[in-house]
C-alpha positions, 0 to 999 in steps of 0.5 A, spaced: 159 528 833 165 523 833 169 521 826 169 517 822 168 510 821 172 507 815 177 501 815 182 505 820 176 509 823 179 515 821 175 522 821 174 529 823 170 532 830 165 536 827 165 543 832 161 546 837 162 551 842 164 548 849 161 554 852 154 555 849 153 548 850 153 549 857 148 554 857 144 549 852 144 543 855 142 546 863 136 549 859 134 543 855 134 539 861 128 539 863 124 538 856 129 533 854 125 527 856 119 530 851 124 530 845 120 525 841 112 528 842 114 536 840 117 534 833 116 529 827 122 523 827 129 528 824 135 526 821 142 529 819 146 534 823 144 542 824 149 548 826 147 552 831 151 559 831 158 559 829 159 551 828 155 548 834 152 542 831 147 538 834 144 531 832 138 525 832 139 520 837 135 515 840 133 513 847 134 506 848 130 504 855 123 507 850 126 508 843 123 515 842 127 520 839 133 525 844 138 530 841 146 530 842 151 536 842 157 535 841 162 541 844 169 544 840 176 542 843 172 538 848 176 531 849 176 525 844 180 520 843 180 514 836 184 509 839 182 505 832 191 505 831 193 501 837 187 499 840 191 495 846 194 502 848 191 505 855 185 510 853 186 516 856 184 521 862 177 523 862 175 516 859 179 511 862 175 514 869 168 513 866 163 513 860 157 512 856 156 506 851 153 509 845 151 503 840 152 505 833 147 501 830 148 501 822 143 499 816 146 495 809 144 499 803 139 494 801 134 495 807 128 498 808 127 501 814 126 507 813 121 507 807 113 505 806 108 508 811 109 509 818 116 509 816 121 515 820 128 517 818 135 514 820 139 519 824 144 519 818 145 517 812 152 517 810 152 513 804 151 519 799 159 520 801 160 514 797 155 515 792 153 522 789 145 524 789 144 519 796 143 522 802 148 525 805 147 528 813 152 527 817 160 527 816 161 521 821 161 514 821 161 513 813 162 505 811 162 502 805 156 498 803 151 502 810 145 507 808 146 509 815 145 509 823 141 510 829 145 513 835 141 508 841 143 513 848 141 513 855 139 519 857 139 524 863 136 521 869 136 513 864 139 507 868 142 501 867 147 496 869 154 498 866 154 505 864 148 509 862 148 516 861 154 520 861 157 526 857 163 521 856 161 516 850 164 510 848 161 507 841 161 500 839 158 499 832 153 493 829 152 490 823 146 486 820 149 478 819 148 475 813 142 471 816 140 479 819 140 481 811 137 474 808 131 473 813 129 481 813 131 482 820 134 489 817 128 492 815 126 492 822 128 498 826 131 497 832 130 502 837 132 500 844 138 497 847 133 490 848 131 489 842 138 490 839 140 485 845 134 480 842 137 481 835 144 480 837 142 473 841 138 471 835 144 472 830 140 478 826 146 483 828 153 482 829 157 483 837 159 489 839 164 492 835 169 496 839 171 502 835 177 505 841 172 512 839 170 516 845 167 524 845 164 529 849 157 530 848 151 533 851 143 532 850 139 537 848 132 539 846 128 538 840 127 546 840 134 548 840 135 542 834 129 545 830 131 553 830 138 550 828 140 549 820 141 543 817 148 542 814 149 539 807 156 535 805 159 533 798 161 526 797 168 525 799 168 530 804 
């Protein structure tokens, strides 16, 4: 989806084709809304074709379960070197917030009765044998994340859907961790916005990335297939 975040937020654009998206996603776009009803909870990235790949990701008005694709060769931009440098064309005309909210190593929300999937897990890239579905966003001492996203047809004051994306992550606060708040999954922008008041989660952390990417269907993820890394890649 977008590269990865380390210290220096460093990475690499995971490719799709900029026209097969089209065809897909001016498909998709009447189902996209019933995303979470047609499919369990899903986790990792999927391959479509020859490098089209496609994610879980979260809308945050309700916090049911939507798809991202991302094209290849379409724009990006990581301003983490110099953040004060202007963002350049297309993004400094518009874009979408996409809230990148991270789970720490210890938490359970992903486990016991009723429990769902993250829509990555990247701390098998630290560790060999953990989970390992997506090759973005890897920071030490995270499990993984949820994408929260506004969706086609979604408003909200500020931005809401749009192809452009700007992420700004989150991290559980030590009181977050101490007072369990991590083990709570957070699933809409209110809730992630409640938690942040209450000290359970950190501000907005602005990463300077912004990508391309489109919602798709449950049904173009589903008949994709699901990609595998090593640790370190």
């Amino acid at each position: 989806m977008f590269r990865r975040l380390v210290p220096k937020r460093q990475g690499k654009l995971v490719g799709l084709f900029v026209s097969l998206i089209v065809a897909l996603v001016a498909a998709a776009v009447p189902s996209i809304a019933r995303a979470s009803v047609n499919v369990p909870w899903q986790s990792g990235m999927r391959a479509v074709g020859n490098g089209a790949t496609i994610e879980p990701a979260v809308n945050y008005t309700d916090g049911t379960q939507t798809f991202l694709i991302t094209p290849n060769n379409s724009p990006f931009y990581d301003g983490s070197a110099n953040p004060s440098a202007p963002v350049p064309p297309p993004f400094n005309k518009v874009s979408a917030p996409l809230y990148l909210v991270t789970y720490p190593l210890a938490s359970t929300v992903d486990t016991g009765p009723g429990a769902s999937p993250l829509n990555c897990y990247t701390e098998g890239f630290f560790t060999a044998g953990l989970p390992y579905t997506c090759n973005h966003a890897q920071i030490p001492g995270v499990k993984g994340h949820d994408h929260l996203v506004g969706v086609p047809g979604s408003q909200k004051a500020g931005g809401d859907y749009n192809v452009q994306w700007h992420v700004l992550a989150t991290f559980f606060t030590p009181q977050g961790v101490s007072d369990g708040a991590m083990n709570t999954r957070i699933l809409t922008l209110a809730q992630l916005e409640a938690a942040q008041k209450s000290g359970d989660v950190t501000g907005f952390v602005d990463t300077h990335i912004y990508f391309d990417c489109s919602a798709v269907s449950a049904a173009v993820y589903m008949k994709a297939t699901p990609l595998n890394f090593l640790p370190g890649s």
